[in-house]
C-alpha positions in Angstrom: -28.1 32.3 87.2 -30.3 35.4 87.4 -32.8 33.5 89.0 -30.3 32.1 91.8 -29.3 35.4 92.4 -33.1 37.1 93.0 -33.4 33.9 95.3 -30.8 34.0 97.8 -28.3 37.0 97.4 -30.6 39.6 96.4 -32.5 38.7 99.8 -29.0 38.6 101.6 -28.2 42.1 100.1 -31.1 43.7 101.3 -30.9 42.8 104.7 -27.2 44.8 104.6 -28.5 47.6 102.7 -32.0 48.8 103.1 -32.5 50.7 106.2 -34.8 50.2 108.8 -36.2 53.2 108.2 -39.8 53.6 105.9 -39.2 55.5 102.9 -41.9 57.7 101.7 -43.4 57.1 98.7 -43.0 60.0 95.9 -45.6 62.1 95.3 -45.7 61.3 91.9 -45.8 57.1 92.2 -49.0 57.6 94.4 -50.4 60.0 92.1 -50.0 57.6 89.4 -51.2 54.7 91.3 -54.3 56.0 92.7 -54.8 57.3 88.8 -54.7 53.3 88.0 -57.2 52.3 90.9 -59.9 55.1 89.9 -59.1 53.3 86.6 -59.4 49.8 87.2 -62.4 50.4 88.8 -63.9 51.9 85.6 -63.0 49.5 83.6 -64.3 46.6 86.1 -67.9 48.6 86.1 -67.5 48.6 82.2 -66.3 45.1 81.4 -68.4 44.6 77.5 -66.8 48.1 76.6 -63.5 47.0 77.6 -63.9 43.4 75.9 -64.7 45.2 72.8 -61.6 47.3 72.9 -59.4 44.7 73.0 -61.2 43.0 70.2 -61.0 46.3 68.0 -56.9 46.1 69.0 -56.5 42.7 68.1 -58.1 43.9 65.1 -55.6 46.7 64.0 -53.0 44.6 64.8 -53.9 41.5 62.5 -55.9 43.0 60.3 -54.1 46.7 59.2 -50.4 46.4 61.3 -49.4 43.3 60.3 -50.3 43.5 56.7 -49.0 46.8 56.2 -45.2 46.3 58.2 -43.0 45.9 55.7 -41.2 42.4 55.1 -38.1 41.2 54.5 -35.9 38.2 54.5 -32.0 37.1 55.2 -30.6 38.2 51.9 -31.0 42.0 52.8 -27.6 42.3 54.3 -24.7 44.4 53.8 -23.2 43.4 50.6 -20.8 45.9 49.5 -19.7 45.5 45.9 -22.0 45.3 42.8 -21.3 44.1 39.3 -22.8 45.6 36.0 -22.8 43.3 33.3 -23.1 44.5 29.6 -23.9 42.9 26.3 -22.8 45.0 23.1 -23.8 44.4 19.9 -22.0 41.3 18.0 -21.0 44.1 15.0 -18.7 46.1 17.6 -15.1 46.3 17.6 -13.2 46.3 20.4 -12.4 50.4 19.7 -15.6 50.6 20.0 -16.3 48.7 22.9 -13.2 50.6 24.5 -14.7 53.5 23.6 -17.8 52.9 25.2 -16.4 51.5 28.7 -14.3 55.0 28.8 -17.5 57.0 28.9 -18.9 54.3 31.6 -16.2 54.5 34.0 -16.0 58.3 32.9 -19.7 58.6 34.4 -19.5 56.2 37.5 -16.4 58.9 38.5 -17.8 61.8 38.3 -20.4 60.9 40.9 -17.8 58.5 42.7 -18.1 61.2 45.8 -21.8 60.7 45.9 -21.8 57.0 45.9 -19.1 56.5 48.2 -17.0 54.7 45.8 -13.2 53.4 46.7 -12.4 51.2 43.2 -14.1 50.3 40.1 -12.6 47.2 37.8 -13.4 47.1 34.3 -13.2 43.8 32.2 -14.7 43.3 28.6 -14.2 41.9 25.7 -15.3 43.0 21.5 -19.2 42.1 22.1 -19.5 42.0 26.7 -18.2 43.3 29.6 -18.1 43.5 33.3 -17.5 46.8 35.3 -17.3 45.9 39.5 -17.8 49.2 41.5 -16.8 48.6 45.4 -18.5 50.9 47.7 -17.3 51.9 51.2 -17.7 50.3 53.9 -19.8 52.1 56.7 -17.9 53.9 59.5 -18.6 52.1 62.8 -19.0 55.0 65.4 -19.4 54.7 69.0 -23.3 53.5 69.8 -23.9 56.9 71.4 -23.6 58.4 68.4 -25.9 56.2 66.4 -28.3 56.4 68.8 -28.5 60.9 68.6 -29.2 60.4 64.7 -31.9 56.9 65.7 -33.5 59.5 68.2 -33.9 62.5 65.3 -34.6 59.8 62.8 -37.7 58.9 65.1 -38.4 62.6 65.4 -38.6 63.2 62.2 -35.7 66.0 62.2 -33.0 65.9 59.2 -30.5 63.0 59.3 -27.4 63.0 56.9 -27.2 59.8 55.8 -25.0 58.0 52.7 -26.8 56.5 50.2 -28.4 52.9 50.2 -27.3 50.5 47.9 -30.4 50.1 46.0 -30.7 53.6 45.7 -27.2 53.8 44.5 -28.1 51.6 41.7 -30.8 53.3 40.6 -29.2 56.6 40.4 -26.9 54.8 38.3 -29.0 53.2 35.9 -30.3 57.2 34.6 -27.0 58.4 34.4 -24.9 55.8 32.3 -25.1 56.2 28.7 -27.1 54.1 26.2 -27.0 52.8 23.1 -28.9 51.4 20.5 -28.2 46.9 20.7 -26.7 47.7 24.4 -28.2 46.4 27.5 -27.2 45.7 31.1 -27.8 43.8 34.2 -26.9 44.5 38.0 -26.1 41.4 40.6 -24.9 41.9 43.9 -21.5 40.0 45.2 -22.5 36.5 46.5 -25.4 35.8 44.0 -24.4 32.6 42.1 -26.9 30.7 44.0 -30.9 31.4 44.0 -31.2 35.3 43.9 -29.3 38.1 45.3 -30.7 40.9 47.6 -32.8 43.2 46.0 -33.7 40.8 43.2 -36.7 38.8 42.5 -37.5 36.1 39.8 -40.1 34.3 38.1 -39.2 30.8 36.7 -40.9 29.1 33.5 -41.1 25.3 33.4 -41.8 23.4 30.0 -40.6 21.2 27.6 -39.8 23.3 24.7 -36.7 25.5 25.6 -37.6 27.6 22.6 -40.7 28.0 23.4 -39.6 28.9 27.2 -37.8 31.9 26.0 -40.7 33.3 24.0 -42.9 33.3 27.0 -39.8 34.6 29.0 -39.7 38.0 26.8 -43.8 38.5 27.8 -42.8 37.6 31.1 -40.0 40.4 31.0 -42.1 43.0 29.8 -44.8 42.2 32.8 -41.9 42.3 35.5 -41.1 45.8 34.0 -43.7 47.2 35.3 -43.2 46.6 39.2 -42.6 49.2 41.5 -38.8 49.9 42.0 -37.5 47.9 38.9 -33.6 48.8 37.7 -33.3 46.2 35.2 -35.1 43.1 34.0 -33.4 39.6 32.5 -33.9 36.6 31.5 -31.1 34.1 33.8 -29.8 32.1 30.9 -26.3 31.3 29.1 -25.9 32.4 25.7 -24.3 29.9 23.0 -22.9 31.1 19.7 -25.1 31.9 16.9 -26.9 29.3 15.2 -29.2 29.0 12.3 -33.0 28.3 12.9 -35.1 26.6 10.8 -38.8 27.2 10.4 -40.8 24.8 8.4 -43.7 26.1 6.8 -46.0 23.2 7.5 -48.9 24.1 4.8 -46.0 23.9 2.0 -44.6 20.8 2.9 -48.1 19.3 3.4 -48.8 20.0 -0.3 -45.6 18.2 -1.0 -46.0 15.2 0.7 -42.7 16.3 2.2 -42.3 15.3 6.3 -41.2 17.5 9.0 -39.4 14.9 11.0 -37.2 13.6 7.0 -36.0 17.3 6.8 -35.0 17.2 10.5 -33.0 14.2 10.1 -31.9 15.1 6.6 -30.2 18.6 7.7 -28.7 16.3 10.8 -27.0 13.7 8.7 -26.0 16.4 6.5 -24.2 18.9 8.9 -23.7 16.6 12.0 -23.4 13.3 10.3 -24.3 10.3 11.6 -22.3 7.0 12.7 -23.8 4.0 10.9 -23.2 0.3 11.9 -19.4 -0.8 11.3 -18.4 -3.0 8.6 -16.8 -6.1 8.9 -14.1 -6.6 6.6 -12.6 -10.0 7.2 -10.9 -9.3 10.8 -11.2 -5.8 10.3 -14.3 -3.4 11.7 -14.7 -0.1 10.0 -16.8 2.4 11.1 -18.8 4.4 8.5 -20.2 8.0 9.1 -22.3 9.9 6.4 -22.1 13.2 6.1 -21.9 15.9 3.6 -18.5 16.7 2.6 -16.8 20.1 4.2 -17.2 21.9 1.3 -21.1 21.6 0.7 -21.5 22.6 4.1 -19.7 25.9 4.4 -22.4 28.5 4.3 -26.1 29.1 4.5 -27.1 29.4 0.7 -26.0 25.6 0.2 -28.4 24.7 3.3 -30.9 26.0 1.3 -30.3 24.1 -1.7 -30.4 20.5 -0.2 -33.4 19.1 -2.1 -36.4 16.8 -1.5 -38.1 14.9 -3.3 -42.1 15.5 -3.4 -44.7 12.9 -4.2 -44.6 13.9 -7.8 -41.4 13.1 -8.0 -39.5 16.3 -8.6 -37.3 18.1 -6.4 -38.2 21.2 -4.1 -34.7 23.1 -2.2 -35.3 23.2 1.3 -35.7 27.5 0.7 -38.9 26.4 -0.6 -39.9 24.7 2.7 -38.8 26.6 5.4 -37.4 29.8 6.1 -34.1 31.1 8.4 -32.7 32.8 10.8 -29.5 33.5 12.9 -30.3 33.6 16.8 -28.1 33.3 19.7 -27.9 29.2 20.8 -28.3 28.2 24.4 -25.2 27.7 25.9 -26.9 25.2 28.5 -30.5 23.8 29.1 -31.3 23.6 32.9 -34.0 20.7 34.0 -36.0 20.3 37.3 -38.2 17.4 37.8 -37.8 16.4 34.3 -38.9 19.6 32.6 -36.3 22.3 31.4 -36.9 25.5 33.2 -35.9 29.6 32.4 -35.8 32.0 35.2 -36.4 35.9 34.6 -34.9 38.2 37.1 -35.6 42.0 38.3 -33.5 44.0 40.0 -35.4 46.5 42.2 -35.1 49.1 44.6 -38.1 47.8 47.0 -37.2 45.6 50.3 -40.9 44.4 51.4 -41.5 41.0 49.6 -45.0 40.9 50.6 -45.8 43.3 48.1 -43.5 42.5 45.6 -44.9 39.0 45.8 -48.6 41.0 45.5 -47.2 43.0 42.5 -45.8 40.2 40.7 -49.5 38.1 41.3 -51.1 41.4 39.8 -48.5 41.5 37.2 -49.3 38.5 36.1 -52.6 38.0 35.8 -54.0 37.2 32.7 -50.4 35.7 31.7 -51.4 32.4 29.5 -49.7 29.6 29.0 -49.4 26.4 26.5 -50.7 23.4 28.3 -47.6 21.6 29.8 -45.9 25.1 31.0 -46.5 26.9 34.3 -44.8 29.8 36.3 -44.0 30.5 40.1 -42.0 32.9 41.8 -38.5 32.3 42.3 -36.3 30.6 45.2 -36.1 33.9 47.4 -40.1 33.8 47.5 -39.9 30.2 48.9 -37.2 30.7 51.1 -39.2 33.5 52.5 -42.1 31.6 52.4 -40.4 28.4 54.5 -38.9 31.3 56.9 -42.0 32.7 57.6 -43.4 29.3 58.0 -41.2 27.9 60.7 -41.6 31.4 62.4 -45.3 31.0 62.5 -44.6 27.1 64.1 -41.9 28.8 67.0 -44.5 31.7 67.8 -47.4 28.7 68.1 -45.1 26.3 70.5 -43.9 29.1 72.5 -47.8 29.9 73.7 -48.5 26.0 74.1 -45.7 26.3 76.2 -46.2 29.1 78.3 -49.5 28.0 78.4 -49.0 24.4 79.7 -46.6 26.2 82.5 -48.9 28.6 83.9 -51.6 25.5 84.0 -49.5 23.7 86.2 -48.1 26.6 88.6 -52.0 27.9 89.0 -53.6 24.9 89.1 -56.2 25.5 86.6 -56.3 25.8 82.8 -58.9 28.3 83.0 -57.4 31.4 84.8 -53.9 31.1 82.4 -56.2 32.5 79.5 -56.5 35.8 81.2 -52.9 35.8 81.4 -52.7 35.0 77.5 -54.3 38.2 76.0 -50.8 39.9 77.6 -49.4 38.1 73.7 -51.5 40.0 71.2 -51.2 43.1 73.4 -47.4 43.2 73.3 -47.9 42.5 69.5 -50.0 45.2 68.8 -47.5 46.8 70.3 -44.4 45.5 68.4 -46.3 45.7 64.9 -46.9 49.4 65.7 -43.6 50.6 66.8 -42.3 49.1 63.3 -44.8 50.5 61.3 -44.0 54.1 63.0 -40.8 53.5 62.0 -40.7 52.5 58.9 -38.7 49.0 60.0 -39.0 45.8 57.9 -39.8 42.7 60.0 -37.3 40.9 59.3 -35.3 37.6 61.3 -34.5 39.6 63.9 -38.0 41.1 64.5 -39.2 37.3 64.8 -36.7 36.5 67.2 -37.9 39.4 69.0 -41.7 38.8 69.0 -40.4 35.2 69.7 -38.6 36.2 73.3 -41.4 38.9 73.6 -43.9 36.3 74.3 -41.7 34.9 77.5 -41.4 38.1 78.7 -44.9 40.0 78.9 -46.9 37.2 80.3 -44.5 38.2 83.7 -46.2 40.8 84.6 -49.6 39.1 84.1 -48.6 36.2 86.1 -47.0 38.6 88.9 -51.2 40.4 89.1 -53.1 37.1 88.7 -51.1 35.6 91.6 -51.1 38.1 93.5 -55.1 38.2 93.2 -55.3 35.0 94.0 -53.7 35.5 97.0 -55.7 37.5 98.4 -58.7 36.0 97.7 -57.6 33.2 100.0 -56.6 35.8 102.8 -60.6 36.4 102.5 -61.3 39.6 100.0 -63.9 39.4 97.8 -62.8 39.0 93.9 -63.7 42.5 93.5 -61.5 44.1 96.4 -58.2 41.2 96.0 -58.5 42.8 92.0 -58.2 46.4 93.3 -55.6 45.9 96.0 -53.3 43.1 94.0 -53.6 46.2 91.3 -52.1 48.5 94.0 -49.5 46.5 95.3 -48.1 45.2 91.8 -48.7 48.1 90.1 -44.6 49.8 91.2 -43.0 46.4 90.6 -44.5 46.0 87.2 -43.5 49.8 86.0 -40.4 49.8 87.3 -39.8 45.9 85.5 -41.2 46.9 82.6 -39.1 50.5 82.2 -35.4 48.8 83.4 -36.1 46.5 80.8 -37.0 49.0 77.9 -34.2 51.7 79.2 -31.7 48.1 79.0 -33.4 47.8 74.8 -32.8 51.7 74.2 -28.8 51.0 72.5 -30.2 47.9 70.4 -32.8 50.0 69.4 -31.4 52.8 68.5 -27.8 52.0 68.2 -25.8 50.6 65.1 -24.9 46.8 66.0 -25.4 44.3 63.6 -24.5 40.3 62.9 -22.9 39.4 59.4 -24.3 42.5 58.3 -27.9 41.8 60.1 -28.4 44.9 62.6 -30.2 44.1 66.0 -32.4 47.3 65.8 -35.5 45.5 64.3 -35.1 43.3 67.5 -34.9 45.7 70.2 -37.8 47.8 68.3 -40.0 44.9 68.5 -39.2 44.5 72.2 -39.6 48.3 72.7 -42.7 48.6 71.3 -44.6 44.9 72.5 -43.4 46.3 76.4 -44.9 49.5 76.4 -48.5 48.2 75.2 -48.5 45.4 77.1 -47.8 46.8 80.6 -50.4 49.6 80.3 -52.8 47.3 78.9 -52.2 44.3 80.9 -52.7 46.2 83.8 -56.3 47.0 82.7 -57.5 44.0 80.6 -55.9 40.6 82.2 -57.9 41.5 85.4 -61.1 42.3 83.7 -60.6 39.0 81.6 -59.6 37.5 85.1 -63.0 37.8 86.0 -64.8 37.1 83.2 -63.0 33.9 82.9 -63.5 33.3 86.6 -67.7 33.3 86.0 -67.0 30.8 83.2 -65.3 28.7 86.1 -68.3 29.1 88.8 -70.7 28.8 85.7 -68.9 25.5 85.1 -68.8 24.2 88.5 -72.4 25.0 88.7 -73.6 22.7 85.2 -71.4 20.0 87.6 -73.1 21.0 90.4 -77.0 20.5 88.5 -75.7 17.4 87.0 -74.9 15.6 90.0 -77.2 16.7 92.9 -76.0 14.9 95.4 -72.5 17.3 95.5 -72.3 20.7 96.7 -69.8 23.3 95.2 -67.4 25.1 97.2 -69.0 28.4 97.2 -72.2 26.6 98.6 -70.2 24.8 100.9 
C-alpha cells in the first residue's frame, strides 16, 4: 500500500502543494553536507585505512558485542505468582508445622509493602507445605510516561522502580526462618512442563535410579555454586519410606551365600510370589507363597530370615547386609530407554549464555560410571533450537536481499557494496543493547531480522544513484561525490523519521503476553543510527573497490580471449 501511495498520490499531492517557488536550503543542511563531501573525499584518498576500520568494527561487534549482550529466551515473561514449597521433617507434628507456617506468613507480611504483595495462600500438611504469594500486577501508565523514566534510565539519573521478581525471591530466601531438617524450593506459576523462568536444570541419565540420585546430590552441590542461585533441587517424587538393603559382598562371598538368593528370598517373603495353579479335578487353585503377616511386621524379623551357608549352618540376614530407612521413589521417569533425574536451580540471573558457561565450568571434572551422562536441561535446548532457527532467518534474509539487488542492478558484483550496510546496522544494534543493559531476546531477533530489509535502503538509494551518473558521463570519482550530495538529505531525513517513529517502542512500556517491544525498537534504534553514518562513508568506498575487481575481471576475459575488446577499450 505504502508503496502505491509514494507512486501515484504522493506525486499527485505535490503538484497541489509545493509552490513554485525555490526554497532555500538551511544553513545548517548545507553546512552538514558540504561537512560530508570534504569527508567522502578523505575517505576516497584513504581507501586501506577505511577498509581496516570497518574490519576492526566488524570485529567489536562479533567478537566483544555479541558475546557480551546478554541473552535471554521466551520464558522471561511476566509471571506474577510464585509458589514456595517446603519439606519438614517426618518427626513434626502438625503444631509444629502450624507453628512454623505462622512465623512464614508472619515474615512474608511484614515486607508485603516492599514486595508488592496483594494475597498469600498457605496449604500444608504434618511433614510439607505450600505457601502461594501473588504479587501485583504492574500499573499500565500512559506511554509518555514510561518513556520520561526510559529517557532517565538511559541517562543514568534515579528511577523508582518496584522490585523484579527474581529479586523479590531472593530477598525472600534471607529473610524466612530456618530450621534444622527444613528445606524449600521456589517455581514460578505455569512450570509443570520443562523449566520455569529463572530456573535452569541439569538432567542425569542411567540405569540405576539409586545410583542417579547419588550423583544428583554432587551435582546439587556444583549448581550451588552459580552466580545468582536461590535454591537448588533435585526434580523428583518422593515415595514413602522404605527399607534398604546393603549386602556386604566380601561376607556373603565367604559363605557361599548369593546376592541374587537373598534378593529373591526377601521378595517371596514380603511380596510373595504367585506360583503355577493347581489342578484339582475341575478345579484351578492358585498358590502364592509368602511369609505369614505376622513374621513380617517389623524390621528385626527381616533380619532374622536365615540362609544357609555351604557348611551347612545358618547365618540371619543381619549377618549379611546392613539397613536403612530412606525415602522411596514415588515414580521412575525413562527417556530413550534409560531412567533419567533432573536437578533444578533457581536463580536470579536472566543471560543464559553465561549460565550455560557457569554450569560447563561448574561441571568440569564431574565423573561419571560408564553408562551415565549429563546435559543441560530443556530450557538450554529450547534456547539452543531458538537461536538456531534465528541464525537460519538472519542467513535467508541476506540471500534474499542479495538475489534482489542482483537482478535490479544487473550485476552480482556491485550488491556486495551494498551488503556491508548489515554488519554496520548490527554493530549498531549490539551496541545500543549492550549500553543498555537489554537482553536479546525474541523480539531483538525479530528486530535485527526486519533491520536487515531496511538499512540496505539507503545503500541502494547511493549506489543507484552513482550509477546514474556514471552513464550521464562523470567519471566514478565525481558520480561518487555528487550522488553523495544529492542523496545525502533524503537518506537523513529517512533515516531520522524512522528512528523518531521507534522512540515510543523504545522507550515506552508495550508488551505481548507479557513480552515488551522495547528490545525491538532498541535494536532498530541502534542498527539505524550506525548504519546511515557509516553507509554513507564505506558502501561508496567499497563501491569502488569492488568496481576494480569488476574491470580487473573483464580484463583476465579480455587477456584470455584476444580477439574481444572490453568496453572501456572500446
Amino acid at each position: 500500500a505504502s508503496l502505491v501511495v509514494a507512486l501515484i498520490l504522493i506525486p499527485l499531492a505535490a503538484t497541489k502543494i509545493i509552490s513554485r517557488k525555490s526554497v532555500p536550503e538551511l544553513g545548517i543542511i548545507r553546512k552538514s553536507r558540504e561537512t560530508y563531501r570534504k569527508l567522502l573525499t578523505v575517505v576516497l584518498a584513504h581507501r586501506l585505512d577505511t577498509v581496516l576500520v570497518i574490519v576492526a568494527i566488524m570485529g567489536i561487534t562479533f567478537g566483544i558485542l555479541m558475546p557480551n549482550t546478554p541473552k535471554a529466551d521466551e520464558n522471561s515473561g511476566n509471571i506474577s505468582d510464585f509458589f514456595i514449597r517446603f519439606d519438614l521433617p517426618n518427626n513434626y507434628t502438625l503444631d509444629e508445622s502450624n507453628e512454623y507456617f505462622k512465623i512464614v506468613e508472619d515474615t512474608i507480611a511484614a515486607n508485603a509493602a516492599r514486595y508488592k504483595i496483594k494475597a498469600v495462600d498457605t496449604r500444608f500438611r504434618k511433614s510439607r507445605g505450600r505457601i502461594r504469594v501473588f504479587l501485583e500486577q504492574p500499573k499500565k501508565d500512559q506511554w509518555y510516561g514510561a518513556v520520561y523514566r526510559g529517557m532517565r534510565k538511559v541517562l543514568g539519573l534515579t528511577v523508582h522502580q518496584r522490585m523484579e521478581k527474581n529479586e523479590v525471591l531472593a530477598d525472600l530466601k534471607e529473610r524466612l526462618p530456618m530450621r534444622p531438617g527444613i528445606t524449600f524450593r521456589t517455581s514460578w506459576r505455569g512450570a509443570s512442563e520443562g523449566d520455569d523462568e529463572g530456573t535452569v536444570s541439569v538432567t542425569l541419565h542411567g540405569d540405576d535410579t539409586g545410583k542417579l540420585a547419588e550423583l544428583a546430590q554432587e551435582v546439587e552441590r556444583r549448581l550451588r555454586l552459580l552466580d545468582g542461585v536461590i535454591s537448588v533441587e533435585t526434580d523428583r517424587e518422593e515415595g514413602g519410606d522404605e527399607v534398604k538393603v546393603v549386602m556386604n559382598r566380601q561376607i556373603a562371598q565367604r559363605n557361599g551365600i548369593n546376592p541374587n538368593q537373598v534378593a529373591f528370598t526377601l521378595m517371596y517373603a514380603v511380596r510373595g510370589i504367585n506360583l503355577p495353579r493347581f489342578h484339582a479335578g475341575d478345579k484351578e487353585i492358585e498358590i502364592r507363597v509368602q511369609f505369614k503377616e505376622e513374621d513380617r511386621q517389623n524390621l528385626e524379623q527381616l533380619k532374622n530370615i536365615s540362609f544357609v551357608n555351604r557348611s551347612g549352618r545358618s547365618v540371619p540376614l543381619s549377618a549379611l547386609a546392613s539397613f536403612s530407612i530412606e525415602k522411596g521413589f514415588g515414580q521412575i521417569p525413562r527417556e530413550n530407554g534409560k531412567s533419567f533425574l533432573a536437578v533444578k536451580a533457581k536463580t536470579t540471573r536472566s543471560d543464559l549464555m553465561k549460565i550455560s558457561r557457569q554450569i560447563d565450568r561448574v561441571m568440569s571434572g564431574f565423573e561419571l560410571p560408564f553408562g551415565y551422562s549429563w546435559e543441560k536441561g530443556q530450557r538450554f535446548r529450547r534456547f539452543r533450537d531458538q537461536n538456531t532457527s534465528f541464525s537460519s532467518s538472519l542467513k535467508v534474509a541476506i540471500i534474499f536481499v542479495f538475489i534482489l539487488m542482483g537482478i535490479l542492478f544487473e550485476s552480482f558484483i556491485l550488491p556486495l557494496s551494498v551488503l556491508i550496510a548489515i554488519p554496520l546496522s548490527l554493530f549498531g544494534a549490539y551496541l545500543m543493547l549492550f549500553l543498555t543493559g537489554t537482553s536479546q531476546d525474541i523480539m531483538a531477533g525479530i528486530g535485527m531480522i526486519i533491520l536487515i530489509g531496511v538499512v540496505v535502503n539507503n545503500a541502494i538509494v547511493l549506489v543507484d544513484m552513482i550509477n546514474r551518473r556514471r552513464r550521464e558521463g562523470l567519471t566514478r570519482h565525481e558520480a561518487i561525490l555528487d550522488a553523495g550530495s544529492h542523496r545525502f538529505r533524503p537518506i537523513m531525513m529517512t533515516s531520522f523519521t524512522t528512528i523518531g517513529g521507534l522512540l515510543p517502542m523504545a522507550l515506552g512500556n508495550a508488551a505481548l503476553i507479557g513480552i515488551p517491544y522495547a528490545p525491538m525498537g532498541l535494536t532498530l534504534i541502534g542498527g539505524l543510527l550506525t548504519s546511515t553514518f557509516l553507509t554513507l562513508l564505506a558502501v561508496p568506498v567499497l563501491y569502488t573497490l569492488f568496481d576494480d575487481l569488476s574491470l580487473f575481471g573483464k580484463r583476465m576475459l579480455s587477456w584470455m580471449r584476444p580477439g574481444e575488446k572490453t568496453a572501456e577499450e572500446v
